[in-house]
PDB file of N, H, CA, C and O in Angstrom:
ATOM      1  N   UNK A   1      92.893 106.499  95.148  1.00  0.00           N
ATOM      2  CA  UNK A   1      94.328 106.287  95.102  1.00  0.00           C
ATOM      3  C   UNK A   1      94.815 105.868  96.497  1.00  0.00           C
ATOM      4  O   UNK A   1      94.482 106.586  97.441  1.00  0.00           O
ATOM      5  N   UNK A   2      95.594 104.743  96.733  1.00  0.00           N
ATOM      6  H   UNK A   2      95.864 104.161  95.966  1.00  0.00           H
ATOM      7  CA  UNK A   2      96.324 104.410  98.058  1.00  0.00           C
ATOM      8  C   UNK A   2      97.342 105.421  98.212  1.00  0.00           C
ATOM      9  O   UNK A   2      98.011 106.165  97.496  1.00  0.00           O
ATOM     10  N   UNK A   3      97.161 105.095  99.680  1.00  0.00           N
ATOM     11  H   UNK A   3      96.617 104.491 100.262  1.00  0.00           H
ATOM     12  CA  UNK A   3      98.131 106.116 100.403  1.00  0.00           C
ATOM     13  C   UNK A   3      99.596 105.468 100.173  1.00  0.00           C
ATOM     14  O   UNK A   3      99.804 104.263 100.033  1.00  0.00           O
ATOM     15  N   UNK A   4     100.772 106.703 100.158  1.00  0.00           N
ATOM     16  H   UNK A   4     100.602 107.682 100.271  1.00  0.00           H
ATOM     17  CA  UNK A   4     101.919 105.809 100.090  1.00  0.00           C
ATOM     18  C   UNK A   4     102.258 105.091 101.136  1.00  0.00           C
ATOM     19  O   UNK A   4     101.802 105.387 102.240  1.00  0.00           O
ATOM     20  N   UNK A   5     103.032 104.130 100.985  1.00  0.00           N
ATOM     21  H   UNK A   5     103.403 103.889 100.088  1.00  0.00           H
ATOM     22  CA  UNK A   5     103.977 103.984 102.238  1.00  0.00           C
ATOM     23  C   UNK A   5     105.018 104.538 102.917  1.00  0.00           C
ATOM     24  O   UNK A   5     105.920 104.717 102.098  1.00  0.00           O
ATOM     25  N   UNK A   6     105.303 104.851 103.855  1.00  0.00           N
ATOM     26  H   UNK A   6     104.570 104.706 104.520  1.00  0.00           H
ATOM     27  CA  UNK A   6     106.105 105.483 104.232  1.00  0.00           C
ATOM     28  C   UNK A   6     107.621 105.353 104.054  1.00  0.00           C
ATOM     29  O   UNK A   6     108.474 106.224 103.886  1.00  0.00           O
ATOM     30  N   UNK A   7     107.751 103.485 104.170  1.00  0.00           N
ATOM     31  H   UNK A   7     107.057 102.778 104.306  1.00  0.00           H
ATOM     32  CA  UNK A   7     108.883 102.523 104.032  1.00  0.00           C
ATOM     33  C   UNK A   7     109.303 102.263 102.656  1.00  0.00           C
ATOM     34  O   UNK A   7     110.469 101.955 102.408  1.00  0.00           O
ATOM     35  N   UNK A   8     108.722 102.333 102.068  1.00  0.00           N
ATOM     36  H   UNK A   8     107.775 102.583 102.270  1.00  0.00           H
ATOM     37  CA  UNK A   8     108.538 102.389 100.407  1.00  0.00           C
ATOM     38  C   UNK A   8     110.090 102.279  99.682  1.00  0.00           C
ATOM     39  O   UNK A   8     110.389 101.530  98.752  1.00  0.00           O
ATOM     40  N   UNK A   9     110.961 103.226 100.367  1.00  0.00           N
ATOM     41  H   UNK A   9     110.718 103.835 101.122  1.00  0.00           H
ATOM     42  CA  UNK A   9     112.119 103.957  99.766  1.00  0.00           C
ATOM     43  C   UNK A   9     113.673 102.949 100.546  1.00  0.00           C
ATOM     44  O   UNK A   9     114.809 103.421 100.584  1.00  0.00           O
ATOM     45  N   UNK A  10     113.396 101.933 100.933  1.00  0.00           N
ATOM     46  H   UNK A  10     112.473 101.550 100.902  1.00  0.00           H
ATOM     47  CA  UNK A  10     114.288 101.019 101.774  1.00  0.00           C
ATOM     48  C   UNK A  10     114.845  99.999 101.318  1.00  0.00           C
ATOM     49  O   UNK A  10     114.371  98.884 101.537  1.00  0.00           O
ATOM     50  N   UNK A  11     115.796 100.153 100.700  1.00  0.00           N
ATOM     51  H   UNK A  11     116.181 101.058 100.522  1.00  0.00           H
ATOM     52  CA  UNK A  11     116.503  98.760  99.809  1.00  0.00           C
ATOM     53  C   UNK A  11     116.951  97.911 100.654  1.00  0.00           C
ATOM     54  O   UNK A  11     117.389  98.080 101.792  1.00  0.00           O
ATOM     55  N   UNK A  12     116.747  96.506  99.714  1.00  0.00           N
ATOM     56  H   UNK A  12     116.391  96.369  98.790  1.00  0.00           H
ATOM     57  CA  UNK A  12     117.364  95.222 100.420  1.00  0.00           C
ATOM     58  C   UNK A  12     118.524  95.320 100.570  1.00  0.00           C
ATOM     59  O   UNK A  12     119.055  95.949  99.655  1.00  0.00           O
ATOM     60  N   UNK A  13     119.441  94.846 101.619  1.00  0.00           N
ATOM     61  H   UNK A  13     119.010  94.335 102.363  1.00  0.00           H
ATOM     62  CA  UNK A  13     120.477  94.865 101.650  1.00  0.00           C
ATOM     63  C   UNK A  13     121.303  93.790 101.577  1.00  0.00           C
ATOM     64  O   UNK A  13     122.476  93.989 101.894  1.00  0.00           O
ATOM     65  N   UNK A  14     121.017  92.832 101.279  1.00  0.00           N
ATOM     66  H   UNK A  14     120.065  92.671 101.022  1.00  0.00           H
ATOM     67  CA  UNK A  14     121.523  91.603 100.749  1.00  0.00           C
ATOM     68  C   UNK A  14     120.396  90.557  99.609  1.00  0.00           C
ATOM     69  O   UNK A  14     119.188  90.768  99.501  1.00  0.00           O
ATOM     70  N   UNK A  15     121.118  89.507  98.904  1.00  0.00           N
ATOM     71  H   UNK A  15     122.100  89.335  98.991  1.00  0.00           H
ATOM     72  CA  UNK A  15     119.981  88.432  98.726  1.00  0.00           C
ATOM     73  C   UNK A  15     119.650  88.934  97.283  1.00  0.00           C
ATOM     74  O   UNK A  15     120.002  90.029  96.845  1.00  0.00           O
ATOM     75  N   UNK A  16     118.778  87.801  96.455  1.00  0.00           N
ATOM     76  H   UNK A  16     118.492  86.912  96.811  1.00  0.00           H
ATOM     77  CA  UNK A  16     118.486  87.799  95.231  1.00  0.00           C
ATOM     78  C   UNK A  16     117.854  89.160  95.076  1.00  0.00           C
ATOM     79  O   UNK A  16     117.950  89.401  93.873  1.00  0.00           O
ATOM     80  N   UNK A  17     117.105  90.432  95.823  1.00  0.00           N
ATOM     81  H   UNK A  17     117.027  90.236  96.800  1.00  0.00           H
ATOM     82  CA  UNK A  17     116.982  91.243  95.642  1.00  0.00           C
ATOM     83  C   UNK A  17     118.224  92.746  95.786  1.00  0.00           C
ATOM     84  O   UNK A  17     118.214  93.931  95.455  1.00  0.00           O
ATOM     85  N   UNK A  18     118.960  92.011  96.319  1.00  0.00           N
ATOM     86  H   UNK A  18     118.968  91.048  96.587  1.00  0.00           H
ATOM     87  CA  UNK A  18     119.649  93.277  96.765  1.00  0.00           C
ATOM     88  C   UNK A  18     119.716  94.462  95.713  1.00  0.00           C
ATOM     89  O   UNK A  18     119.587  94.429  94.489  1.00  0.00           O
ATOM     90  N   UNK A  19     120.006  95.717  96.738  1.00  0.00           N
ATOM     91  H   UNK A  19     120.111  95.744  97.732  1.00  0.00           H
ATOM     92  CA  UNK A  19     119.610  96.898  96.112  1.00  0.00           C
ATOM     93  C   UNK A  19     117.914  97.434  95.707  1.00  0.00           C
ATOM     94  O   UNK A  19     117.457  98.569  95.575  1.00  0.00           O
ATOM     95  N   UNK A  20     117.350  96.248  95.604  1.00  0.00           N
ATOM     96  H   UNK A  20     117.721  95.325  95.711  1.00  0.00           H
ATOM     97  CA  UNK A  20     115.801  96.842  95.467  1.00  0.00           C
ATOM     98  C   UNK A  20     115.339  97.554  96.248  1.00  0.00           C
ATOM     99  O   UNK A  20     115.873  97.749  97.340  1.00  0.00           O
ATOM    100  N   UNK A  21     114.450  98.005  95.948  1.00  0.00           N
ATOM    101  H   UNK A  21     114.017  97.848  95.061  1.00  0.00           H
ATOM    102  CA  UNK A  21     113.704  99.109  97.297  1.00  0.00           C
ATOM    103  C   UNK A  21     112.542  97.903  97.592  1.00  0.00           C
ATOM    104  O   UNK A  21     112.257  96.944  96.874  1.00  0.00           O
ATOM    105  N   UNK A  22     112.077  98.225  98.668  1.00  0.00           N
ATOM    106  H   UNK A  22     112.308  99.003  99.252  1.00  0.00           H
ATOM    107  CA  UNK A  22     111.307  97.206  99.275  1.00  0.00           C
ATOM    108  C   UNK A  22     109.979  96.968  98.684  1.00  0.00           C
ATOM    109  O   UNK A  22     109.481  95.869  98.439  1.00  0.00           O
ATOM    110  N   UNK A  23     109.294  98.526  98.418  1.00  0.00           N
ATOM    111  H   UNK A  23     109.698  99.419  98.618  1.00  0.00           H
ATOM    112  CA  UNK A  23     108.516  98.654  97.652  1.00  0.00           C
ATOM    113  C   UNK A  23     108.052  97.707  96.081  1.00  0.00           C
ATOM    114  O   UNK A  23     106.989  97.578  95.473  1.00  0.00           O
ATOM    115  N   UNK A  24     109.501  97.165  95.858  1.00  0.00           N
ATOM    116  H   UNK A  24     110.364  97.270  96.352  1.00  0.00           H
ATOM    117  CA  UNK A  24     109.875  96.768  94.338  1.00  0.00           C
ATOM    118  C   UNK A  24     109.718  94.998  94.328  1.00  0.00           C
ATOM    119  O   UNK A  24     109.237  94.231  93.493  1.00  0.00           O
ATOM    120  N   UNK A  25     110.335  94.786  95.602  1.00  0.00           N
ATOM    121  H   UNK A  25     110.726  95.409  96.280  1.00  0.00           H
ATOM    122  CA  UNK A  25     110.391  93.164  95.813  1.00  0.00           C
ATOM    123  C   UNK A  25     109.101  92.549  96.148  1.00  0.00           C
ATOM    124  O   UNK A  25     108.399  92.977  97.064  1.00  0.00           O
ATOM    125  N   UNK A  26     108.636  91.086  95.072  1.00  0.00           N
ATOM    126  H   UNK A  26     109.206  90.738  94.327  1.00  0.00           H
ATOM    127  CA  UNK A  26     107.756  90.900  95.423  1.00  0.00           C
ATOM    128  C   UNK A  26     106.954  89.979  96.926  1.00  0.00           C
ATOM    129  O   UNK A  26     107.558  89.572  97.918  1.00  0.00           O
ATOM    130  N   UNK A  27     105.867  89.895  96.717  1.00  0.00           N
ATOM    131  H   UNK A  27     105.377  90.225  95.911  1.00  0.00           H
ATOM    132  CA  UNK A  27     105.179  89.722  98.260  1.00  0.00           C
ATOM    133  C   UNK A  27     105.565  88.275  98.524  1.00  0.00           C
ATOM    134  O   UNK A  27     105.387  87.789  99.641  1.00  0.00           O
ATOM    135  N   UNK A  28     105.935  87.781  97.817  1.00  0.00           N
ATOM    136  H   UNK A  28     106.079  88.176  96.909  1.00  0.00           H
ATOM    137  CA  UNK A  28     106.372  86.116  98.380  1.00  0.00           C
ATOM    138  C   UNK A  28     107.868  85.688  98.692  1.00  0.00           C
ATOM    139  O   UNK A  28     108.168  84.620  99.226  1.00  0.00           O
ATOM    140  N   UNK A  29     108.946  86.862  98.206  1.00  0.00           N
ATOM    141  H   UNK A  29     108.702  87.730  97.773  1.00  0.00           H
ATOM    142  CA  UNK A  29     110.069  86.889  99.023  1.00  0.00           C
ATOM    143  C   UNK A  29     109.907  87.627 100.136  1.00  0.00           C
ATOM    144  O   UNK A  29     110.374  87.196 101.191  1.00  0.00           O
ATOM    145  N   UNK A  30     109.211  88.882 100.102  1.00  0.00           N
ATOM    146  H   UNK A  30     108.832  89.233  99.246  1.00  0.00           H
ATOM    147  CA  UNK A  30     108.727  89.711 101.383  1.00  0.00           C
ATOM    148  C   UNK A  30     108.493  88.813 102.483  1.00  0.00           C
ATOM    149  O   UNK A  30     108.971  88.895 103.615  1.00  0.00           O
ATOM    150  N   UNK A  31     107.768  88.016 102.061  1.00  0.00           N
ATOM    151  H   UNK A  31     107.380  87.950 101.142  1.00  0.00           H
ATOM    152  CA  UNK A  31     106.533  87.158 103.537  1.00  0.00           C
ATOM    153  C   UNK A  31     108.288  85.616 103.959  1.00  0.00           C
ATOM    154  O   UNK A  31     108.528  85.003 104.999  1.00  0.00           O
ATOM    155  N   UNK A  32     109.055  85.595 102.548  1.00  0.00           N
ATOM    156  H   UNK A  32     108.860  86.093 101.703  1.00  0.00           H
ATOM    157  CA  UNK A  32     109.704  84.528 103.377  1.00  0.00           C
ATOM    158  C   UNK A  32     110.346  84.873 103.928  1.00  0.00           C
ATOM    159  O   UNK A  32     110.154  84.522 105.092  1.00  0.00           O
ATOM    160  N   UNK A  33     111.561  85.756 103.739  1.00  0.00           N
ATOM    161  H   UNK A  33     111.717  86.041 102.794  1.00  0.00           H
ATOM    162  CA  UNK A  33     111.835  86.627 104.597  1.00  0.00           C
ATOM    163  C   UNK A  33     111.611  87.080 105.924  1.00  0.00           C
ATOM    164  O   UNK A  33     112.399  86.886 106.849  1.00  0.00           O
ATOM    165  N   UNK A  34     110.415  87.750 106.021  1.00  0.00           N
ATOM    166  H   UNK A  34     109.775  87.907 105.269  1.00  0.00           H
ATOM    167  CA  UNK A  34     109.580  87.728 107.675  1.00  0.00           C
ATOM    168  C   UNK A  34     109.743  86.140 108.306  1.00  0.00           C
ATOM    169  O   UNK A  34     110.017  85.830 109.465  1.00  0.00           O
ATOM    170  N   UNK A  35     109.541  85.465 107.421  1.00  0.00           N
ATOM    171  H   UNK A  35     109.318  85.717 106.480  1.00  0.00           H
ATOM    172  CA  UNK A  35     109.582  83.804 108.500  1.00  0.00           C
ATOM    173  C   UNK A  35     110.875  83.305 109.016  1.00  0.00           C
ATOM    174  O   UNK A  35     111.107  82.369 109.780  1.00  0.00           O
ATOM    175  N   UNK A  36     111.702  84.181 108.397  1.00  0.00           N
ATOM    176  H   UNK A  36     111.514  84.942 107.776  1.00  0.00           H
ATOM    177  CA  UNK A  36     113.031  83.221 108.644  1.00  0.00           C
ATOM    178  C   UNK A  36     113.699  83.918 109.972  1.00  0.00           C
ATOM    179  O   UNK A  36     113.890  85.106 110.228  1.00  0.00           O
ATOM    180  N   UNK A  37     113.934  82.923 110.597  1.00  0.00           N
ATOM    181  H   UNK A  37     113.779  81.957 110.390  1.00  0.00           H
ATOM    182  CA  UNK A  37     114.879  83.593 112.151  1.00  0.00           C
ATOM    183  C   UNK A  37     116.010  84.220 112.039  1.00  0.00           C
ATOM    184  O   UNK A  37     116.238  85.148 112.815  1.00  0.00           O
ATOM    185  N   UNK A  38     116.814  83.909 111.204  1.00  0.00           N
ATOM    186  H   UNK A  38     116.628  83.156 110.573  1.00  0.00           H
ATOM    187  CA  UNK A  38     118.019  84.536 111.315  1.00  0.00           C
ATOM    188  C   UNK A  38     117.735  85.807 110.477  1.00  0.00           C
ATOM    189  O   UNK A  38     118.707  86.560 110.536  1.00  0.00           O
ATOM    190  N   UNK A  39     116.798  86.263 109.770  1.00  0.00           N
ATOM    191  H   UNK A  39     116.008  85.652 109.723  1.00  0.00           H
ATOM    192  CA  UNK A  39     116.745  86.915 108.951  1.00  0.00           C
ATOM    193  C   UNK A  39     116.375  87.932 110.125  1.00  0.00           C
ATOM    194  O   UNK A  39     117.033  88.955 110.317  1.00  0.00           O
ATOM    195  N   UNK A  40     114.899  87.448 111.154  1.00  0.00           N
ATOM    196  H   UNK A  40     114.364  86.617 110.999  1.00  0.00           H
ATOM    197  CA  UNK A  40     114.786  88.345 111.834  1.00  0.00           C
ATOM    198  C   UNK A  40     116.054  89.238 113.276  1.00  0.00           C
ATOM    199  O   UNK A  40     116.090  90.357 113.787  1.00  0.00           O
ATOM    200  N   UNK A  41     116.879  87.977 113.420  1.00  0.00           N
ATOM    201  H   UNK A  41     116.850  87.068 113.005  1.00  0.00           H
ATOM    202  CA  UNK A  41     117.852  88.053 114.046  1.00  0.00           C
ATOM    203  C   UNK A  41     118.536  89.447 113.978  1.00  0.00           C
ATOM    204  O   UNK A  41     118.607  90.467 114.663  1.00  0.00           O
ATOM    205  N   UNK A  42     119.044  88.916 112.686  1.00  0.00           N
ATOM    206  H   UNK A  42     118.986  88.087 112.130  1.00  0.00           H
ATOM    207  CA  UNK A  42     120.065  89.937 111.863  1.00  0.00           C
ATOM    208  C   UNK A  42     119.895  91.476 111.270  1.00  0.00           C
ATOM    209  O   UNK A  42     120.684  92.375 110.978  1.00  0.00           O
ATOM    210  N   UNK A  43     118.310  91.295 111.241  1.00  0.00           N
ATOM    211  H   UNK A  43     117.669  90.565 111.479  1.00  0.00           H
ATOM    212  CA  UNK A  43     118.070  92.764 110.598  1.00  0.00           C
ATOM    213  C   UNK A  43     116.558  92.966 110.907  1.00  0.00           C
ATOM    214  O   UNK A  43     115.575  92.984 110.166  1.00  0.00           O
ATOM    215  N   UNK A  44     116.703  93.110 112.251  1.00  0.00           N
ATOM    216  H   UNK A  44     117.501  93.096 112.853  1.00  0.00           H
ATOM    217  CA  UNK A  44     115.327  93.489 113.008  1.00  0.00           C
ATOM    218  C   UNK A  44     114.406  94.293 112.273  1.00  0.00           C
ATOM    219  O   UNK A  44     113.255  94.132 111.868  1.00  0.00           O
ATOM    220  N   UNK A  45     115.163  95.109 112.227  1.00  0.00           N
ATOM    221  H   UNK A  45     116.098  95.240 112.556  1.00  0.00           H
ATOM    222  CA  UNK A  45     114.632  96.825 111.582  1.00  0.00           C
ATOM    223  C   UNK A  45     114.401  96.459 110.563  1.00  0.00           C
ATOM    224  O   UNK A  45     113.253  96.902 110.531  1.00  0.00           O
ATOM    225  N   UNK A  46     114.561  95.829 109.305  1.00  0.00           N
ATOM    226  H   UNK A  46     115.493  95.469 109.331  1.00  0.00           H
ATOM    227  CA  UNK A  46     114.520  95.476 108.307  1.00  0.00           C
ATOM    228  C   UNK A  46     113.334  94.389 108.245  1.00  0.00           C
ATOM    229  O   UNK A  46     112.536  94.707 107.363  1.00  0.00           O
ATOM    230  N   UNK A  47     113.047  93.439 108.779  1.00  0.00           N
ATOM    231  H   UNK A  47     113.696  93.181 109.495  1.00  0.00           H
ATOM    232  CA  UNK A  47     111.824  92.944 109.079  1.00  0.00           C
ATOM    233  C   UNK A  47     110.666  93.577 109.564  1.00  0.00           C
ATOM    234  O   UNK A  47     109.569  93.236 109.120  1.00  0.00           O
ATOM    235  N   UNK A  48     110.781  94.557 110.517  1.00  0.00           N
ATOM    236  H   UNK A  48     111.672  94.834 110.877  1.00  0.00           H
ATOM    237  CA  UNK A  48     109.379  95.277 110.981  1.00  0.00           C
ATOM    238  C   UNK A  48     109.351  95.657 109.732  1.00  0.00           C
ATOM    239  O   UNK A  48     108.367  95.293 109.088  1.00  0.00           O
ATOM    240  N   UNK A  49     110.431  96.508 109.013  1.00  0.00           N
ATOM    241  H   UNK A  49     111.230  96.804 109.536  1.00  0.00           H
ATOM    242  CA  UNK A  49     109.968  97.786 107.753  1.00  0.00           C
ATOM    243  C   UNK A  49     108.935  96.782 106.339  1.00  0.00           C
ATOM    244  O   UNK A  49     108.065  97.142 105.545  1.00  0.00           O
ATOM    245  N   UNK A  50     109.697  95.285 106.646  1.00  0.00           N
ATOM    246  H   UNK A  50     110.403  94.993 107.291  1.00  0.00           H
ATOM    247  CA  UNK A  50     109.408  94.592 105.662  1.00  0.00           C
ATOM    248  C   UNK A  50     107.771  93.587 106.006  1.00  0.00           C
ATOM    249  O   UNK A  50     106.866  93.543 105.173  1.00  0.00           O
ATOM    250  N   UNK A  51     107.730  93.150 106.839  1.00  0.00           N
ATOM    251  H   UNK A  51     108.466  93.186 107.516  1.00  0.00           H
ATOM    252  CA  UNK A  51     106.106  93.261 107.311  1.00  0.00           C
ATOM    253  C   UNK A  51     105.495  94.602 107.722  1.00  0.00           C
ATOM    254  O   UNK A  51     104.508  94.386 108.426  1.00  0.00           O
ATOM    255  N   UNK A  52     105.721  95.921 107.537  1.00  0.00           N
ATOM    256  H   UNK A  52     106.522  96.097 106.965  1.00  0.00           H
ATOM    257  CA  UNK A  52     104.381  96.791 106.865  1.00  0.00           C
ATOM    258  C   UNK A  52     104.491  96.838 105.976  1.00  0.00           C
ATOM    259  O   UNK A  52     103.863  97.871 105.747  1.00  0.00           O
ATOM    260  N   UNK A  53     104.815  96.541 105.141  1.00  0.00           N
ATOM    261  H   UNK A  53     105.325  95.701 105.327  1.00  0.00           H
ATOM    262  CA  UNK A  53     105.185  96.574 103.875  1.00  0.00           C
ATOM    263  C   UNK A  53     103.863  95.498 103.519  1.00  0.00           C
ATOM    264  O   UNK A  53     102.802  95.551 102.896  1.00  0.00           O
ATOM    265  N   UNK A  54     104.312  94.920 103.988  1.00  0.00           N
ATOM    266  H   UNK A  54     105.174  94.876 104.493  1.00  0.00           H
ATOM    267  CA  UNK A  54     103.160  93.567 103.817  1.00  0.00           C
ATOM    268  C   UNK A  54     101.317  93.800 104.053  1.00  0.00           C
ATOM    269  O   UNK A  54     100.370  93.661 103.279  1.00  0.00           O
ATOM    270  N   UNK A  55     101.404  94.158 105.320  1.00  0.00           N
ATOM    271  H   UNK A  55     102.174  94.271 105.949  1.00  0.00           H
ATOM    272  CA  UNK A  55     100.331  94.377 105.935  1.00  0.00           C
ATOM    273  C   UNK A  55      99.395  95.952 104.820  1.00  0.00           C
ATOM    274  O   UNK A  55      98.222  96.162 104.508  1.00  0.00           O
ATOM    275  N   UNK A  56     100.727  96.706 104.564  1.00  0.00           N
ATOM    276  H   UNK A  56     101.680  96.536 104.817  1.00  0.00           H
ATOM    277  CA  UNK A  56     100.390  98.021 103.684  1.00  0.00           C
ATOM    278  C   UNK A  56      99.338  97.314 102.229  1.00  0.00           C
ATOM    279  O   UNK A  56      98.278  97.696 101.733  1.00  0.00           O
ATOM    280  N   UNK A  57     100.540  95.791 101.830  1.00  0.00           N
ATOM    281  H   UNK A  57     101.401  95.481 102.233  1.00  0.00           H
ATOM    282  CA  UNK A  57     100.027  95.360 100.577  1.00  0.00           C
ATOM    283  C   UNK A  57      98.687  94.513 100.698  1.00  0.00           C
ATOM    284  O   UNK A  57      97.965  94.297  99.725  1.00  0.00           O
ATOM    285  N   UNK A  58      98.345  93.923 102.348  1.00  0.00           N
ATOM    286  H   UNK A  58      98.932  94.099 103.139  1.00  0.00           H
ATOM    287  CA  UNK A  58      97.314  93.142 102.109  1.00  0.00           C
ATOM    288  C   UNK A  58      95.362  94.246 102.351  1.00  0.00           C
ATOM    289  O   UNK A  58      94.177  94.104 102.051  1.00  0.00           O
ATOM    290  N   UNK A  59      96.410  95.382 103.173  1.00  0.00           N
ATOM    291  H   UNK A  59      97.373  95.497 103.416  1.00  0.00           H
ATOM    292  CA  UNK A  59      95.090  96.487 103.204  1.00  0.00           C
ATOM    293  C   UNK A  59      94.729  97.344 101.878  1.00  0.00           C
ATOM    294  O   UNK A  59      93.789  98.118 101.701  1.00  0.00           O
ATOM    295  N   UNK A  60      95.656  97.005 101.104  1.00  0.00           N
ATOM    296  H   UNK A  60      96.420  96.376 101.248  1.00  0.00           H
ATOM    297  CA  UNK A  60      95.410  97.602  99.291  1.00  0.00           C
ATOM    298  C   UNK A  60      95.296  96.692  98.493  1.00  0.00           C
ATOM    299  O   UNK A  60      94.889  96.937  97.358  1.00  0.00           O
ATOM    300  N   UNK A  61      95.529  95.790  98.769  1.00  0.00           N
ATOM    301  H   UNK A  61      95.859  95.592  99.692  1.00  0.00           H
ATOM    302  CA  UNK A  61      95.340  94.491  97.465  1.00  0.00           C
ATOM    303  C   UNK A  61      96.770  94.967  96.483  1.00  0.00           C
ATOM    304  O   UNK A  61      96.863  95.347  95.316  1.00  0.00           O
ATOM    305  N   UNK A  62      97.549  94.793  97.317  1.00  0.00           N
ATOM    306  H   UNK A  62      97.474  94.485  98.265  1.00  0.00           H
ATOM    307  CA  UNK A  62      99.015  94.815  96.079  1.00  0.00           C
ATOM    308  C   UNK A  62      99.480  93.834  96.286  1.00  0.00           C
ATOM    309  O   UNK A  62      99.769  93.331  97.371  1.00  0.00           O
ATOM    310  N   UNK A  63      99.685  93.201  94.607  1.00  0.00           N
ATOM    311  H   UNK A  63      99.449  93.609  93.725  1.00  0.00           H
ATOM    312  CA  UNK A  63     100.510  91.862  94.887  1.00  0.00           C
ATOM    313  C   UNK A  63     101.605  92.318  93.255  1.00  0.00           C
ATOM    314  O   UNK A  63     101.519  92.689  92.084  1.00  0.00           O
ATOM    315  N   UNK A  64     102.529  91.944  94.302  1.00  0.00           N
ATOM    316  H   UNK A  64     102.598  91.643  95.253  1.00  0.00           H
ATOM    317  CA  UNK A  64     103.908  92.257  93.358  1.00  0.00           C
ATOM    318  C   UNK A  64     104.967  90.688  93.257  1.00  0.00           C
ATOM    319  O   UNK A  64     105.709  90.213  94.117  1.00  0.00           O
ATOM    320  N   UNK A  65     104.679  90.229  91.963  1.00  0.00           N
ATOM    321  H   UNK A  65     104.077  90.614  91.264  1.00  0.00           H
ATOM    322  CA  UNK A  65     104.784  88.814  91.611  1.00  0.00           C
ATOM    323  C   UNK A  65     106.668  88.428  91.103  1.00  0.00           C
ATOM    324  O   UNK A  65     107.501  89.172  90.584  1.00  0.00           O
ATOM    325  N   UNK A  66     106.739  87.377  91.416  1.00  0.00           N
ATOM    326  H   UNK A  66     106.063  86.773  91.837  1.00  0.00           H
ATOM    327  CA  UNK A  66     107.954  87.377  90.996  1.00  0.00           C
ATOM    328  C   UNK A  66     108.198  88.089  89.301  1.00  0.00           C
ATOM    329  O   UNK A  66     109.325  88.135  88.807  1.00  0.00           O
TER     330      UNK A  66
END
């Protein structure tokens, strides 16, 4: 069984996901997200939480699809 994540419990706060928990949104809005500048700009904290998130899914093999 994988370990949880810690970040798991962190909803989007804007955007076609909003309200999701991070955990919930899948890995190809996750990763665009991380690329975008203003995204990182705007919600620093929200990008680190959202690349481990990532890194959590590529050391378990979770892929969470649109």
């Amino acid at each position: 069984m994988a370990v949880k994540n810690e970040y798991e419990d962190v909803p989007m706060p804007l955007g076609k996901f909003k309200g999701k928990l991070i955990c919930d949104i899948p890995n190809s809005y996750l990763e665009w997200i991380v690329g975008e500048k203003w995204f990182k700009q705007k919600y620093s904290r929200l990008c680190i939480i959202a690349e481990m998130e990532i890194a959590y899914r590529k050391r378990y093999d979770v892929i969470i699809k649109d």
